[in-house]
C-alpha positions in Angstrom: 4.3 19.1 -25.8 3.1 17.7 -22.2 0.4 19.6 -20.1 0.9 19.1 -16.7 -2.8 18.7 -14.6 -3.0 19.1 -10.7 -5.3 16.1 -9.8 -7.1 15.8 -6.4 -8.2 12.1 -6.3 -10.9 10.7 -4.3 -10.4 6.9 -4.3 -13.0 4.5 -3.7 -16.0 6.8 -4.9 -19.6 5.5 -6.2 -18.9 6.1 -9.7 -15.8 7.5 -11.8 -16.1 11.3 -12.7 -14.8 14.8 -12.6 -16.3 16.5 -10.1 -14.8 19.7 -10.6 -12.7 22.3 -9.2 -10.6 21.6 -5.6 -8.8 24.8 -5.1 -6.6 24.9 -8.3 -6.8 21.2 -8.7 -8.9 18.9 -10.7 -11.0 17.3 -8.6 -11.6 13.0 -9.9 -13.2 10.6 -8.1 -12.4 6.9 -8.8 -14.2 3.6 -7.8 -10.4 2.2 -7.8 -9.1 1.5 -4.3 -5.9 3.2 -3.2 -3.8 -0.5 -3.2 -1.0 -1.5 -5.1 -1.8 1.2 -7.2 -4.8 0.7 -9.0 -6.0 4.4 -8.1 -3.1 5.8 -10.2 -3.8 3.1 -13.4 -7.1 3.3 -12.8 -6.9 7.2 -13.3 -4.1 7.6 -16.2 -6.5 5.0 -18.4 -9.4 7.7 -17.1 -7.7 10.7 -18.5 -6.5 9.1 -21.5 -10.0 7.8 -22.1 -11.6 11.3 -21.4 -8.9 13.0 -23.3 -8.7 11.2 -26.6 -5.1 10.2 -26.0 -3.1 6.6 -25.9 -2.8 5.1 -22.4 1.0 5.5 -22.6 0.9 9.9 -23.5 -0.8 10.1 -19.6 2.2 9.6 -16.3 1.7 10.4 -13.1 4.6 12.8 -12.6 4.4 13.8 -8.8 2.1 12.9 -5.9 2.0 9.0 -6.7 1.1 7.8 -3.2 -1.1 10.3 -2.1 -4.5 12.4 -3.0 -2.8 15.3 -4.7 -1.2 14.4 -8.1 0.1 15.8 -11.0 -0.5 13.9 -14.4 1.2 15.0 -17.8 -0.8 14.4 -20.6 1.6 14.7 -24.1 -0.6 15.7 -27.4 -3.4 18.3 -25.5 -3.1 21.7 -24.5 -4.3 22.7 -21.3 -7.1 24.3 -22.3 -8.1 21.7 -24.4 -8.0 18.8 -21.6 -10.0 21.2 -19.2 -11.9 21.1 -22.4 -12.6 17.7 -22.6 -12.9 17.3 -18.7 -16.1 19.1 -18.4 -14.3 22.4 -17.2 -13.7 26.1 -17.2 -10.3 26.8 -18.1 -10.7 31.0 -17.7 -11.8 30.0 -14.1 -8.2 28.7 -13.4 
């Protein structure tokens, strides 16, 4: 079982949070900069972190080089991972 997350990523931020909702995306922001991919490992180790999964059940499965992503996460339902993300998963 993978749940697929729409991810809008802010690179280069402050600090390393969920912010919330951007349109039907997730919005993260990461103090990773977006070069030679440290953005997208810096934000599956993130998820899996926030999510109570291994490193290796989160993969970038579209949007790799640009802001809008989507990450599958095997193990977690959907609800669950908006869950553990700080969010409202009726609101979506």
């Amino acid at each position: 079982m993978a749940t697929v997350l729409k991810i809008h990523l802010q690179p280069r931020a402050a600090t390393t949070e969920v912010v919330g909702w951007h349109g039907d995306a997730v919005k993260v922001r990461l103090t990773a900069p977006p070069v030679d991919g440290a953005a997208n490992e810096a934000l599956c180790r993130f998820l899996a972190d926030r999510l109570g999964v291994a490193r290796g059940a989160v993969t970038i499965v579209g949007g790799a080089t640009g802001r809008a992503k989507r990450v599958a996460v095997e193990g977690v339902t959907r609800e669950a991972a908006l869950r553990a993300l700080g969010l409202d998963a009726a609101s979506r």
